[in-house]
N, CA, C and O atoms as a GROMACS GRO file, in nm:
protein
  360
    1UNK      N    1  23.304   4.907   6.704
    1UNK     CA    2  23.438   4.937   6.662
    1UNK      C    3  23.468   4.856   6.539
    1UNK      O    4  23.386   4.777   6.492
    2UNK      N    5  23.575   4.874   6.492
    2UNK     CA    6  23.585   4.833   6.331
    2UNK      C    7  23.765   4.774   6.371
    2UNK      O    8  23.838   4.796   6.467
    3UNK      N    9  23.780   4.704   6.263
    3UNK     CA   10  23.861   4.587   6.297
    3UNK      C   11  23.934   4.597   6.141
    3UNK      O   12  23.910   4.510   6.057
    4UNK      N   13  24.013   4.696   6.115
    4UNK     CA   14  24.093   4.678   5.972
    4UNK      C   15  24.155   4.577   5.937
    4UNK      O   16  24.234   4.526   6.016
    5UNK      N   17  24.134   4.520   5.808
    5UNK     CA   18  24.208   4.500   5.694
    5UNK      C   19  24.214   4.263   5.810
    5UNK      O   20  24.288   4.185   5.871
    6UNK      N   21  24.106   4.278   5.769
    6UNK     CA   22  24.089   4.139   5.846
    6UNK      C   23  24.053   4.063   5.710
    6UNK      O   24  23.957   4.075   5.635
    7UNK      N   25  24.205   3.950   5.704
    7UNK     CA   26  24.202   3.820   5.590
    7UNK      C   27  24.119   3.730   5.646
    7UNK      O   28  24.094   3.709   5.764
    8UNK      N   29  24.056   3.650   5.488
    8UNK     CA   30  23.991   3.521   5.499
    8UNK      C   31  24.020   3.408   5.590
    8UNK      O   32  24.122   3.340   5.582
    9UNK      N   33  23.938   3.391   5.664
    9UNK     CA   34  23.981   3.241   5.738
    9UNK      C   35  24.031   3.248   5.852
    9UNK      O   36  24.047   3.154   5.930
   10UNK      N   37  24.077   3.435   5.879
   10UNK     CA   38  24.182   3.410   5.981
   10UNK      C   39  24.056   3.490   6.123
   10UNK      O   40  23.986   3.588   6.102
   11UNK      N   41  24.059   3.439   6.210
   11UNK     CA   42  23.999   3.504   6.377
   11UNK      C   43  24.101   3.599   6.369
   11UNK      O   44  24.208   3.613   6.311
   12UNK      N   45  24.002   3.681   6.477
   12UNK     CA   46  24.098   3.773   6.549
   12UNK      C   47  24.078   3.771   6.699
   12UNK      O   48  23.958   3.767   6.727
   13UNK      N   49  24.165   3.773   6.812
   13UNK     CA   50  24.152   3.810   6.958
   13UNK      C   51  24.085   3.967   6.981
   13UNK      O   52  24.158   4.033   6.908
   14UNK      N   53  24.021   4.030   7.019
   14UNK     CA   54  23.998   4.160   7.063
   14UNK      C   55  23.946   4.182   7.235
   14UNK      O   56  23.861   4.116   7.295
   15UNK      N   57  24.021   4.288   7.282
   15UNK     CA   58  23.998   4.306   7.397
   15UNK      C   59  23.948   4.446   7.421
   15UNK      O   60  24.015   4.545   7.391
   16UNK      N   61  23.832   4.452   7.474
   16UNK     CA   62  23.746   4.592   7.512
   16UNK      C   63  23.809   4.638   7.686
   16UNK      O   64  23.790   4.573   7.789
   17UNK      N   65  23.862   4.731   7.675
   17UNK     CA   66  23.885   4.824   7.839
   17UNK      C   67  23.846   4.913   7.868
   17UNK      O   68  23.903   5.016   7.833
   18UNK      N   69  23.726   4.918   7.947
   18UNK     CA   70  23.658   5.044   7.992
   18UNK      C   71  23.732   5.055   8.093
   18UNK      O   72  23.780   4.965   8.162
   19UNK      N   73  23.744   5.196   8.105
   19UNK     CA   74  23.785   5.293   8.219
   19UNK      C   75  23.660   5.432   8.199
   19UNK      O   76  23.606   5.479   8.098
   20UNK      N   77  23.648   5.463   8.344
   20UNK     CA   78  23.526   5.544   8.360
   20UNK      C   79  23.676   5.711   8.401
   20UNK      O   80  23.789   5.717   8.450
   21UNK      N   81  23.603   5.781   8.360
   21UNK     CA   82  23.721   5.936   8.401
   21UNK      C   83  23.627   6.057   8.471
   21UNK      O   84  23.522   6.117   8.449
   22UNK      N   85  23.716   6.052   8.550
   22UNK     CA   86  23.610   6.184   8.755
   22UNK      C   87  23.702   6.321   8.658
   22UNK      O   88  23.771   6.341   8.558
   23UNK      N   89  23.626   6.405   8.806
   23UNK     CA   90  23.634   6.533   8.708
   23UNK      C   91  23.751   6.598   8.702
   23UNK      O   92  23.762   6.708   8.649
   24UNK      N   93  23.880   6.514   8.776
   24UNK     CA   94  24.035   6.539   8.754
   24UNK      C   95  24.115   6.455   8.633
   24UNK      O   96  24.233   6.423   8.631
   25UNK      N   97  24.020   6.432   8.542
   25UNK     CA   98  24.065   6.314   8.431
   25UNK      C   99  24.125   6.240   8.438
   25UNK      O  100  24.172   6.184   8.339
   26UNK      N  101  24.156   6.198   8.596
   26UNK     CA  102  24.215   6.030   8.618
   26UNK      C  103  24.090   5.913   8.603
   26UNK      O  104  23.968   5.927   8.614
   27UNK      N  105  24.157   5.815   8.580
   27UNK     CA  106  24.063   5.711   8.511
   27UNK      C  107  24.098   5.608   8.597
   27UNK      O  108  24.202   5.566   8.648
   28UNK      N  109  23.939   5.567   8.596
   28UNK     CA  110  23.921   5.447   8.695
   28UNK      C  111  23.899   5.304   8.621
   28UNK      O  112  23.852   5.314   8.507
   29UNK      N  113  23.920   5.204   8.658
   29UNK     CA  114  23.909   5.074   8.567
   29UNK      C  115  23.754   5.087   8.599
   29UNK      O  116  23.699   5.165   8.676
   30UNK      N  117  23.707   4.999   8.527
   30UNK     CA  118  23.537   4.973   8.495
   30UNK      C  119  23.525   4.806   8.446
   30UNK      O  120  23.445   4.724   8.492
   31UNK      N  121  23.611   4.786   8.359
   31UNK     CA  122  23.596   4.611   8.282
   31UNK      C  123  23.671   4.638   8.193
   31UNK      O  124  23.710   4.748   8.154
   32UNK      N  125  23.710   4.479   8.139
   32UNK     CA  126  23.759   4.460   8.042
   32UNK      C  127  23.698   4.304   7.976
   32UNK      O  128  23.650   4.225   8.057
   33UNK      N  129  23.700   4.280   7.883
   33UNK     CA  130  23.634   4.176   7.781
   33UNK      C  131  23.717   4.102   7.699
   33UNK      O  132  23.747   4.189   7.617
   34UNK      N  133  23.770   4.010   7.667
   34UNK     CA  134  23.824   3.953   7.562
   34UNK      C  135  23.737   3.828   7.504
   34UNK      O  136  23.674   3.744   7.568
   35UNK      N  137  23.753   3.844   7.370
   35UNK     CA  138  23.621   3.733   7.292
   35UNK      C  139  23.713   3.738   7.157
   35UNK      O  140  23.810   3.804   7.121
   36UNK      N  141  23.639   3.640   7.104
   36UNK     CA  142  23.718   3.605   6.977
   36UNK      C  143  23.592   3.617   6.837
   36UNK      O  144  23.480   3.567   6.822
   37UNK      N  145  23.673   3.706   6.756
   37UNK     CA  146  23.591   3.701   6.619
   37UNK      C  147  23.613   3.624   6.525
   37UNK      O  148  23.719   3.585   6.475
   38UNK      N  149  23.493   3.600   6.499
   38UNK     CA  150  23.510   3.444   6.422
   38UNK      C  151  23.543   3.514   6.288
   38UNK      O  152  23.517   3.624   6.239
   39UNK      N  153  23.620   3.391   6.244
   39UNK     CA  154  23.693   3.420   6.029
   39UNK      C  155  23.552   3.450   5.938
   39UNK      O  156  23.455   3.376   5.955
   40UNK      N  157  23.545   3.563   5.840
   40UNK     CA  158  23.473   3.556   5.762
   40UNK      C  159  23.527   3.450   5.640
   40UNK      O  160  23.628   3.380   5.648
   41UNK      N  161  23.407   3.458   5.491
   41UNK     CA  162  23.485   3.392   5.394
   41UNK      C  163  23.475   3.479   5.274
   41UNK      O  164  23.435   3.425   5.171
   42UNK      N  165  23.505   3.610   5.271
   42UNK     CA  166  23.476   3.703   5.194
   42UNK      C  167  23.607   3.652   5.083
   42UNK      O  168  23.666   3.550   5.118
   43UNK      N  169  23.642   3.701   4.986
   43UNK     CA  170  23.741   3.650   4.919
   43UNK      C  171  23.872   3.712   4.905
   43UNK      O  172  23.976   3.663   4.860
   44UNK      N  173  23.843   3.856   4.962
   44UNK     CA  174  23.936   3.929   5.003
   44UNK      C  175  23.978   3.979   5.140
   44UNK      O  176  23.953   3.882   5.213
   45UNK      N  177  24.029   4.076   5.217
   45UNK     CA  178  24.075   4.102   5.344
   45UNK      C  179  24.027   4.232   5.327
   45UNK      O  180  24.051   4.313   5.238
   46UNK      N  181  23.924   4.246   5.470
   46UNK     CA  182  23.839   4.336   5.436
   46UNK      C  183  23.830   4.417   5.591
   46UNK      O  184  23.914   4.379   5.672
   47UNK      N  185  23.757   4.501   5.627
   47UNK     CA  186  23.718   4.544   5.785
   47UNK      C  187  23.629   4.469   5.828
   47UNK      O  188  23.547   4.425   5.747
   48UNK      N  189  23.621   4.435   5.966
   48UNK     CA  190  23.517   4.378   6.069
   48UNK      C  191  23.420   4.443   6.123
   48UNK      O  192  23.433   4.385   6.231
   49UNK      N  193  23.336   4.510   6.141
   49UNK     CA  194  23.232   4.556   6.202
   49UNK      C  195  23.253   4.497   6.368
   49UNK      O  196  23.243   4.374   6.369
   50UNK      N  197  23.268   4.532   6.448
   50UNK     CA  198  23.193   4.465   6.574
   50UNK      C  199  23.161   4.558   6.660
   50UNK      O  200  23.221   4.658   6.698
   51UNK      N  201  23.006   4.489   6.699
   51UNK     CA  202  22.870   4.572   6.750
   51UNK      C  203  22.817   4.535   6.919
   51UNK      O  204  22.843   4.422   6.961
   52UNK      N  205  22.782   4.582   6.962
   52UNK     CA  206  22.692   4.532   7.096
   52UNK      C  207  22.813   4.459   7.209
   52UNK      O  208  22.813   4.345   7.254
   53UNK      N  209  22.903   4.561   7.233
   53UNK     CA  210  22.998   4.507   7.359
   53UNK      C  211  22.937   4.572   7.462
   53UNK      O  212  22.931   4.695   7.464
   54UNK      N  213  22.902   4.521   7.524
   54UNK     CA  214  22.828   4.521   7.675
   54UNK      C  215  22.870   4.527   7.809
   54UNK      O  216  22.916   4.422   7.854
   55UNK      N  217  22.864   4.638   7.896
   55UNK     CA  218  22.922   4.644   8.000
   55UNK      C  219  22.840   4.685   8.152
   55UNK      O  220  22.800   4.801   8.157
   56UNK      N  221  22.810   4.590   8.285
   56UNK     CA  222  22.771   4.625   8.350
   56UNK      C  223  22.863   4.736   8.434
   56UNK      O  224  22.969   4.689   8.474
   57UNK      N  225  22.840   4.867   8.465
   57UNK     CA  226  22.850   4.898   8.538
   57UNK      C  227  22.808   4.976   8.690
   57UNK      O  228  22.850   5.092   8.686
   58UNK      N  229  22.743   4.948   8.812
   58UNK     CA  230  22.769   4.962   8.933
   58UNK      C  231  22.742   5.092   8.935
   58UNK      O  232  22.822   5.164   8.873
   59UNK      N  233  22.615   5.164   9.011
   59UNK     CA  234  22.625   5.332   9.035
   59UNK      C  235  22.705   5.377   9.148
   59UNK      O  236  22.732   5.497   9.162
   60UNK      N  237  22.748   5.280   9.236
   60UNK     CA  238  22.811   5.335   9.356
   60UNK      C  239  22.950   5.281   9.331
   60UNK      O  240  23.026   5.255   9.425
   61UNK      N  241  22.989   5.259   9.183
   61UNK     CA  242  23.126   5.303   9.147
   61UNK      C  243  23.112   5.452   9.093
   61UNK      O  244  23.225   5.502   9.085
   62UNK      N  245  23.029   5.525   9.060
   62UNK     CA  246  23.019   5.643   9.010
   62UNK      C  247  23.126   5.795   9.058
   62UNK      O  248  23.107   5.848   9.168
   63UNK      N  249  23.230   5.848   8.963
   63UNK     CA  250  23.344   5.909   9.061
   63UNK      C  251  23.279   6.027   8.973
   63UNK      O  252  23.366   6.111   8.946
   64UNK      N  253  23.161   6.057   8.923
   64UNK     CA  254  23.120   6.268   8.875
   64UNK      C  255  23.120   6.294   9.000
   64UNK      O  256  23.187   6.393   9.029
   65UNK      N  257  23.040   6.213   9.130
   65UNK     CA  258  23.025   6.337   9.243
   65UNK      C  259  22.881   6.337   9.251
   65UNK      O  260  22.828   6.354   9.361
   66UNK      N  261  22.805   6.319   9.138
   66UNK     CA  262  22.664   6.348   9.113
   66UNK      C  263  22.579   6.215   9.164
   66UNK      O  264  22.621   6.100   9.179
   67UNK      N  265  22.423   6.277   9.187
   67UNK     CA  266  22.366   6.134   9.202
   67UNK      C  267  22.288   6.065   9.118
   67UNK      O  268  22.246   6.138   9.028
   68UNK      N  269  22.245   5.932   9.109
   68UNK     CA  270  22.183   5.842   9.029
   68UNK      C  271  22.116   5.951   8.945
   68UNK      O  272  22.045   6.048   8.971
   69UNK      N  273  22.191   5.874   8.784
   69UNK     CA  274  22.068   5.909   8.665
   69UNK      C  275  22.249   6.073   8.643
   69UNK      O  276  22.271   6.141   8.543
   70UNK      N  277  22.283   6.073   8.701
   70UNK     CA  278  22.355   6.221   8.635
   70UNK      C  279  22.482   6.149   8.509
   70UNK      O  280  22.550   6.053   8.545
   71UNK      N  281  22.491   6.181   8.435
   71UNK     CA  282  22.614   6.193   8.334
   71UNK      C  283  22.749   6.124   8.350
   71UNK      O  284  22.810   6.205   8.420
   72UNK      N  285  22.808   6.052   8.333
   72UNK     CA  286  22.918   5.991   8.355
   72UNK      C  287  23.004   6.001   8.241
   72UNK      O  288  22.953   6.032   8.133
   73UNK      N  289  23.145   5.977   8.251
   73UNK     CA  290  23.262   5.990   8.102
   73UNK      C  291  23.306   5.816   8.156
   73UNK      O  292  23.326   5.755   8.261
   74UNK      N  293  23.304   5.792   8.020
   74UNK     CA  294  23.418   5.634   8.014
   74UNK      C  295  23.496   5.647   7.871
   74UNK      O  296  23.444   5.709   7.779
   75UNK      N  297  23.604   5.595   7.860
   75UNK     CA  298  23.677   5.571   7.769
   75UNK      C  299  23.685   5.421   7.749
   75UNK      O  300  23.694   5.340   7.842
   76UNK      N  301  23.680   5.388   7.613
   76UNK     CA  302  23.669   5.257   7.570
   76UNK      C  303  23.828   5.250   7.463
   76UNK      O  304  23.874   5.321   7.373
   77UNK      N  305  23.872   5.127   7.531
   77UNK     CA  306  23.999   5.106   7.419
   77UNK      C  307  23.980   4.984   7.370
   77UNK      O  308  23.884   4.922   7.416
   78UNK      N  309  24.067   4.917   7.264
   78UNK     CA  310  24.043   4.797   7.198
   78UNK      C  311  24.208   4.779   7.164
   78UNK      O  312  24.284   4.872   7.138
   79UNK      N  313  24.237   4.656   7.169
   79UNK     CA  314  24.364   4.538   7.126
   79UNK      C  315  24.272   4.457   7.081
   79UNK      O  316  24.163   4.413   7.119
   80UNK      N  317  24.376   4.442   6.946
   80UNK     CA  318  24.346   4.322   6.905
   80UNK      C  319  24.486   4.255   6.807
   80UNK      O  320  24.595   4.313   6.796
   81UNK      N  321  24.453   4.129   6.746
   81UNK     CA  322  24.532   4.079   6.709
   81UNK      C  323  24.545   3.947   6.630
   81UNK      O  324  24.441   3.885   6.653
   82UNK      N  325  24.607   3.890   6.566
   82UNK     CA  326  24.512   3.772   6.461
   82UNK      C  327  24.548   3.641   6.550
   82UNK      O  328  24.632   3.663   6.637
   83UNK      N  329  24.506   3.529   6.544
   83UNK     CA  330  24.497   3.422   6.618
   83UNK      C  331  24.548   3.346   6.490
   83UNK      O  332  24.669   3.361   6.504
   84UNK      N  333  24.533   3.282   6.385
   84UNK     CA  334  24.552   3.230   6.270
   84UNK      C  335  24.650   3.275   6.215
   84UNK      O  336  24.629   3.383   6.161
   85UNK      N  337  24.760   3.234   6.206
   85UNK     CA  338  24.898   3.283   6.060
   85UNK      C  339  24.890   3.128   5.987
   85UNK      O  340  24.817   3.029   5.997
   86UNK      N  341  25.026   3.173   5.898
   86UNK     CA  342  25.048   3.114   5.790
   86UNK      C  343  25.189   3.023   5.838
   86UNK      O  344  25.244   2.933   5.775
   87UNK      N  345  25.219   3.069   5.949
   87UNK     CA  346  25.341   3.026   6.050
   87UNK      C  347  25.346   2.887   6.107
   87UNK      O  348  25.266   2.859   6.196
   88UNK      N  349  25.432   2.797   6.063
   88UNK     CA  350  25.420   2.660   6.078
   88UNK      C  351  25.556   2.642   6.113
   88UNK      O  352  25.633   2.725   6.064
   89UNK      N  353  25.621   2.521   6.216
   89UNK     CA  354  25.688   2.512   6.287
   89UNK      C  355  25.758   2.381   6.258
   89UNK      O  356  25.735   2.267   6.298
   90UNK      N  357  25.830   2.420   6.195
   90UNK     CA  358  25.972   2.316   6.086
   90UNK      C  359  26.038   2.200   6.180
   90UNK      O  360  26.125   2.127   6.134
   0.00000   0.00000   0.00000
């Protein structure tokens, strides 16, 4: 997932939420992740790339109906948010 318009110096919080979806498109939780991206030092405010979020999930959470090895749907969402301002406390 990609991470817009991310300034020098500053982290960001991001949180990954899988939810897995059965064949009535209600959605089941699966995981969620929060990790912190570290500040680049590019010289401008640029996009983030971030790669390889990783999720175990469990076949006998499986809600297709089907057995081991068949097709599954998950939806992946992302929050995020900057950790670093310019905000100092008078």
């Amino acid at each position: 997932m990609t991470i817009k318009n991310v300034c020098p110096g500053r982290r960001v919080a991001l949180a990954a939420i899988l939810t897995e979806v059965d064949q009535e498109n209600v959605e089941h939780q699966r995981g969620m992740k929060a990790m912190t991206i570290p500040a680049h030092n590019f010289p401008m405010c640029r996009d983030v790339l971030v790669k390889g979020i990783k999720f175990v999930v469990p076949e006998d959470l499986n809600v297709s109906g089907e057995t081991m090895c068949s097709p599954r749907k998950f939806k992946a969402r992302f929050i995020a948010n900057n950790i670093d301002t310019d905000y100092t406390c008078l």
